[in-house]
N, C-alpha and C positions, 0 to 999 in steps of 0.2 A: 755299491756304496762302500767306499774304504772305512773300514773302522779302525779304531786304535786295539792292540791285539791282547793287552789287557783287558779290556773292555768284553773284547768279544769272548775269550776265554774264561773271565770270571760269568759274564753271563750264560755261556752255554752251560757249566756245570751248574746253575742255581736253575734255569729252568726245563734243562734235559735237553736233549735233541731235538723232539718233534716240538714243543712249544717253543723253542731257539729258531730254529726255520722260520715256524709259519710267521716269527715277529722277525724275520731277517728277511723274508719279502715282503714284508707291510714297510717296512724303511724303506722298500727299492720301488714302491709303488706309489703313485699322487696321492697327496693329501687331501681327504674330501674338505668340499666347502658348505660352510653350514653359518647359518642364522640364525635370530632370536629373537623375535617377532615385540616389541612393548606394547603390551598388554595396555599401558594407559596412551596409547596413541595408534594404535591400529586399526580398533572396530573396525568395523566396517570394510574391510581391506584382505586379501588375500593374497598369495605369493602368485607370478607370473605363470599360465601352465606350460611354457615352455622352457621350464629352470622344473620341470618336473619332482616340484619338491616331496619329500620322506619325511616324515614325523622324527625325531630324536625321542627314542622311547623312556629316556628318562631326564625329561625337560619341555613339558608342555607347550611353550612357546616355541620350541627348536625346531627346526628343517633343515635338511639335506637339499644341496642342490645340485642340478646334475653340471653342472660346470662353472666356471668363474666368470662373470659378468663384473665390469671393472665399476666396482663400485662408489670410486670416487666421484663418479660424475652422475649420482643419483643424489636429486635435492633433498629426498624423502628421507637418506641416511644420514643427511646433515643437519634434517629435522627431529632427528631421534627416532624414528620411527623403527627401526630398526637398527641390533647391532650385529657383525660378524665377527661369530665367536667360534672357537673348535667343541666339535661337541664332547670332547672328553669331559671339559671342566664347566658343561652345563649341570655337570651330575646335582653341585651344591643344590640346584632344583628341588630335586627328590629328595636330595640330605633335610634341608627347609621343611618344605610341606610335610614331612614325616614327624620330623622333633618339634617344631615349633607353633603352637597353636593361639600363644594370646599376642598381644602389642608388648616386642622388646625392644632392648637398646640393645645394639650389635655395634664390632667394632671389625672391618674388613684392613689387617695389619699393615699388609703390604700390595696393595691395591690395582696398583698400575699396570695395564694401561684401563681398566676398571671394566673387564668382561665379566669377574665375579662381582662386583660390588653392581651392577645392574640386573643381573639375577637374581641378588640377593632382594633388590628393591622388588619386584615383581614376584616374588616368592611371599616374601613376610608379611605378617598378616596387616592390615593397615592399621595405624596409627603407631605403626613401629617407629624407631628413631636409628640411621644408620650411619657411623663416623667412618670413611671411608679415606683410609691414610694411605702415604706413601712416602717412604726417607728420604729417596733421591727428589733433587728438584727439578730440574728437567722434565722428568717423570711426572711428577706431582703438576705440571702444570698442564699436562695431558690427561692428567685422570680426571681434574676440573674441568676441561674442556668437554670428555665426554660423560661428564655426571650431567652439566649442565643441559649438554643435548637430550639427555635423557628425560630430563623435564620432573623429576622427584622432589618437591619440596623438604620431603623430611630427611636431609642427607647434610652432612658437613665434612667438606674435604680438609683434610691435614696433610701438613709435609712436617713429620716430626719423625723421632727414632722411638721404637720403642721404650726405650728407655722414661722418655718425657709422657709415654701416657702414664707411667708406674707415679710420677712424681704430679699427674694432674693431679690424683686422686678418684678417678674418676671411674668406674665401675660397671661391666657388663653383662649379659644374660649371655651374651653368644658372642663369641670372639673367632675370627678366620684367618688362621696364619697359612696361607702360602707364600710360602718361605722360599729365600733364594735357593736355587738348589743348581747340583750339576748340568741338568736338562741334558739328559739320555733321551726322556722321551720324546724331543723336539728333533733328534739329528735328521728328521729327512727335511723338517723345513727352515731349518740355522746349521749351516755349514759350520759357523765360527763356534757353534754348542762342539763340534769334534773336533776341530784345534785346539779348542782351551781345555778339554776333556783329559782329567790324569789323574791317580791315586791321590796326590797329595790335595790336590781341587777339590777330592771327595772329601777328606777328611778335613777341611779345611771348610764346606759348607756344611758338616755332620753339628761343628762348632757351634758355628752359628746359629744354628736352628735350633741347636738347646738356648743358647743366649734369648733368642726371641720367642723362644714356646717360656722358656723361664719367665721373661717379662710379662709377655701374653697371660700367663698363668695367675700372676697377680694383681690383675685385671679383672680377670674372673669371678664374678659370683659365686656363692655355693648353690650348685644345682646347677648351673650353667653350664653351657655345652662350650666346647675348643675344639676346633674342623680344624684336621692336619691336613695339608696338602704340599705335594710336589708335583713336578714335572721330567722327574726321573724314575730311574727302574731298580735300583741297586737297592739292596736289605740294609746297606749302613746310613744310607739318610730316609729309609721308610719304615722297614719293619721294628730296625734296634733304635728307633725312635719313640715308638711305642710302644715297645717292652719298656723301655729310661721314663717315657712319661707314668707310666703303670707303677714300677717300682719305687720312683724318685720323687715322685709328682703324691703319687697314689689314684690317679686317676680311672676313671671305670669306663672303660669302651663301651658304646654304643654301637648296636646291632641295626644295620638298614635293611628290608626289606627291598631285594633285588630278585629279578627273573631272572632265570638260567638263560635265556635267551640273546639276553642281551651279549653274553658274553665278556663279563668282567671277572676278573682271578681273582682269590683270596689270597692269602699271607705263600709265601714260595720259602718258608724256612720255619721246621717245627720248633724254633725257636722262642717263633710269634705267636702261640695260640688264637689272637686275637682280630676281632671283626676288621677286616681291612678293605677297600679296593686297587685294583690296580688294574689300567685303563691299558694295554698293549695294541701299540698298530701290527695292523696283522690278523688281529683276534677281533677289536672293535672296531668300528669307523671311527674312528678319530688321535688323535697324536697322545703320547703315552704321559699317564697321570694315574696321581696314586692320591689316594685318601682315607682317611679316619677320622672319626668322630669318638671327643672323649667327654667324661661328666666329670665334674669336681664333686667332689664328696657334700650333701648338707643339703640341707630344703631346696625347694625347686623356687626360686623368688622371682620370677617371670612374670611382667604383668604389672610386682608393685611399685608403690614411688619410689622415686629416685633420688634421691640429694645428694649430688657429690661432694666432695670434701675438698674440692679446687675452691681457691678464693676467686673472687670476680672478678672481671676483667679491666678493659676502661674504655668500655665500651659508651659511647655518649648515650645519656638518656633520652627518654622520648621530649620530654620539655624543652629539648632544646633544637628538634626537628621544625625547618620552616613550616611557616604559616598556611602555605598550598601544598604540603606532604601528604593532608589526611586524603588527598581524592588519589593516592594511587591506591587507595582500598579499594577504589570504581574501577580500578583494570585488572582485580580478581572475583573471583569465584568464591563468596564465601568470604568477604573480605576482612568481616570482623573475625572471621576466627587466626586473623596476625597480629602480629603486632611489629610495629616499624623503629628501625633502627638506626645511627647514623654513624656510619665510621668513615672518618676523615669527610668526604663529598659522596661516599658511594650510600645510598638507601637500602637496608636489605627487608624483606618482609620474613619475619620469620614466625613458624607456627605458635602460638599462644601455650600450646600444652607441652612443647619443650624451649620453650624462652630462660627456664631459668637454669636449664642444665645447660645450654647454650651457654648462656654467662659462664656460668664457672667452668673454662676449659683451661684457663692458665696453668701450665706455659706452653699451653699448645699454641701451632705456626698455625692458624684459620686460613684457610685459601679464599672459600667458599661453603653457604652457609643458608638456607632456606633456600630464598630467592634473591638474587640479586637483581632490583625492580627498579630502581632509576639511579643515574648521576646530577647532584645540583652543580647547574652552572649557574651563578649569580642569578638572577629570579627565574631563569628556565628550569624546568626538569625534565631530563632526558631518560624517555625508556630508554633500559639495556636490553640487550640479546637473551639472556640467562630469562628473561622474564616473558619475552616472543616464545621460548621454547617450554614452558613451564604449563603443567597439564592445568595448573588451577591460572594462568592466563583467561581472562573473559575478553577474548577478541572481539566481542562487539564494541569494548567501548571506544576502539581507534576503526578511522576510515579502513576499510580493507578492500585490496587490488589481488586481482590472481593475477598470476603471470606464466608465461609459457616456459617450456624446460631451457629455451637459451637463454629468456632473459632471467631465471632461474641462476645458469650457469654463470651468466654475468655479473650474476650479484652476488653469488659466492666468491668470485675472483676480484668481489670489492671494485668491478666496475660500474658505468651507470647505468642505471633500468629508466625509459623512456616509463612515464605515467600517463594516461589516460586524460588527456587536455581537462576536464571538469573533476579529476580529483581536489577534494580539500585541502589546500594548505598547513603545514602544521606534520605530526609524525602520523607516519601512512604506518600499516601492519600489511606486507608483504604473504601470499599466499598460493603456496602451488599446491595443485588436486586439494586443495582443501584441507589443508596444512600447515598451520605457521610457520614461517621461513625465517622472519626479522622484519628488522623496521627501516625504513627510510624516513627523512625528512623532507615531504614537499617544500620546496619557497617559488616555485613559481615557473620558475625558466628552466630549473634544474631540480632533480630529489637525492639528497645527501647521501651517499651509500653509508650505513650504520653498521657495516658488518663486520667484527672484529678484528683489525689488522692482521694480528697471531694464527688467526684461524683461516685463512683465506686459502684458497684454493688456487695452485701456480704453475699448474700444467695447462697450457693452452689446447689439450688434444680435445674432442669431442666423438665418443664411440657413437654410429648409427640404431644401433639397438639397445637402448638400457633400460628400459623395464623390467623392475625387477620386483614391486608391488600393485597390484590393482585393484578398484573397487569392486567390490563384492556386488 
């Protein structure tokens, strides 16, 4: 693999020869493929045994598989059921489950395409609250897409700058900046990360990540943890980044509890004295990531209330939700513990025990937000998809049809699924292996395809073998 010879120069002298190597053939060798199993829609389910899956030792959910199965044409991964992620940056797992043990608000900064902010959700302890942002928009409408699949009620996506959380007002226990960075650690699987790869790019992203760990920072509670992360190698956007937050910040690193095993590096410059990781291919299975965990100085307020200091939004109140709103409480789980919302035609159901920090998020962009659980159209109400795929969904209360993996296929490509002559008229709940998949509308002759435009599926290929989760 060509490198730029900057690149490779400044990296042989920072990590020696023989740790220069063995990461100079993990760049020339495939990238393992690995999984993440959701924990709220799996049970009962195990990975394929001929994807001969490996545990990811520091991510519970995680698995190594032994080859790439084309996963786009598995309905199971369209149902949330899983996501594929690299296992370098399942690490936040263990970060989680280490430091955090009551119900917090977390803010995941820069989000997209949202492999950490679904970790994060399956890590924290429940009745956490998770605002999982992203600048770009484009971006941002992809990290809604796969929050949604993921089926999390207590999540709210933004497409804001950091900057506008500093001006919500709004306040966190645990904040995750992974920050744009140069992505060294990616070059074996983004060509385009070593074209745009040059001195001035580095200093140029070093910038930035003080800009957003700055904003980030006063955000943060006192006592509250701030997870640094990259997806590069170099000491000027990893290590002298945590020296700048140490000194400038005054922030106090946190120490994670790692096995030698694993094979993850500390700090590469005695510069850094301080707790670090860095993920090397080569050394680890998986693509190159660096992290830190830092505390702000002051009580640990994890756990208590919240009141932000955003004013309200304008969001419509409940009084003024139709008259047949209250029965989509009958198509959850637990229904009084929401409360319903109306903005503009869309209905959101959102948790009771963060409805009011929800309100005050101004001027935050809200993408998405609880549940997104029907659209009114003049006296119909229409389930949404966001609500098919939602763990607190009570699929009994709609007709439900399984369907086979093509007519499966067909209805992610938003074409028509033939129903069963004696279904009921009205919105059907579509279901593969026992699965929510979405909704159709029976009317008789034909069933609506309900699958969202934006998300369709538009390869017409169909691989012969795609199993890739089974009942246990």
């Amino acid at each position: 693999m060509p490198l730029p010879e900057e690149f490779t120069t400044y990296t042989r002298q920072l990590m020696g020869d023989s740790l220069y190597e063995r990461f100079a053939d993990g760049l020339c060798s495939p990238s393992p493929v690995c999984i993440r199993l959701n924990p709220f829609k799996s049970e009962g389910w195990h990975i394929a045994p001929q994807h001969a899956p490996e545990p990811v030792p520091w991510c519970r959910q995680g698995y190594y598989l032994s080859h790439r199965p084309n996963f786009t044409f598995d309905p199971l991964l369209h149902a949330g059921a899983y996501y594929v992620q690299d296992a370098s940056s399942m690490f936040i797992d263990e970060i989680l489950r280490q430091q955090v043990h009551h119900p917090v608000m977390m803010l995941d900064l820069c989000a997209a395409p949202g492999g950490k902010s679904t970790a994060c959700l399956s890590a924290l302890p429940e009745g956490s609250l998770l605002f999982s942002n992203e600048p770009i928009a484009l971006r941002a409408q992809i990290l809604s897409e796969n929050i949604q699949k993921y089926g999390h009620p207590d999540v709210v996506v933004t497409n804001n700058y950091p900057k506008d959380y500093v001006r919500s007002g709004l306040s966190f226990d645990v904040i995750l900046t992974d920050v744009p960075c140069s992505g060294e650690g990616m070059f074996r699987k983004d060509e385009g990360a070593i074209s745009e790869w040059s001195v001035q790019h580095v200093e140029q992203c070093q910038r930035l990540q003080r800009e957003i760990v700055g904003s980030a920072w006063e955000c943060l509670r006192p006592g509250g943890l701030l997870i640094y992360a990259t997806c590069t190698i170099n000491t000027r956007e990893n290590e002298d980044q945590v020296v700048w937050m140490v000194e400038e910040l005054g922030a106090e690193p946190v120490d994670i509890d790692t096995d030698e095993g694993w094979g993850i590096i500390g700090s590469l410059t005695s510069s850094c004295p301080h707790p670090v990781y860095r993920f090397l291919p080569g050394i680890v299975r998986g693509e190159g990531q660096f992290m830190a965990v830092m505390r702000k100085p002051g009580d640990d307020v994890s756990g208590k209330t919240r009141k932000p200091k955003g004013k309200s939004g304008k969001e419509k109140k409940v009084s003024h939700l139709p008259s047949n709103a209250a029965a989509i409480k009958d198509w959850l789980t637990d229904g009084e513990d929401y409360v319903l919302t109306l903005d503009d035609s869309t209905l959101y159901a959102i948790p009771k025990s963060w409805k009011s920090t929800i309100d005050n998020t101004s001027p935050l962009r809200i993408l998405h937000r609880g549940i997104k659980a029907a659209v009114i159209k003049g006296h119909d109400i229409l389930p949404q998809h966001s609500l098919a795929l939602s763990r607190a969904l009570q699929a009994e209360a709609f007709p439900c049809v399984s369907i086979t993996h093509g007519q499966a296929i067909a209805y992610l490509r938003k074409e028509a699924v033939v129903l069963p002559p004696d279904t009921p008229r009205g919105y059907v709940l579509l279901t593969y292996q026992g699965r929510p998949l979405g909704f159709v509308k029976n009317i008789g002759n034909r069933a609506n395809n309900l699958y969202p435009q934006e998300w369709k599926v538009k390869s017409a290929h169909i691989p012969d073998d795609n199993v890739i989760l089974s009942k246990i």
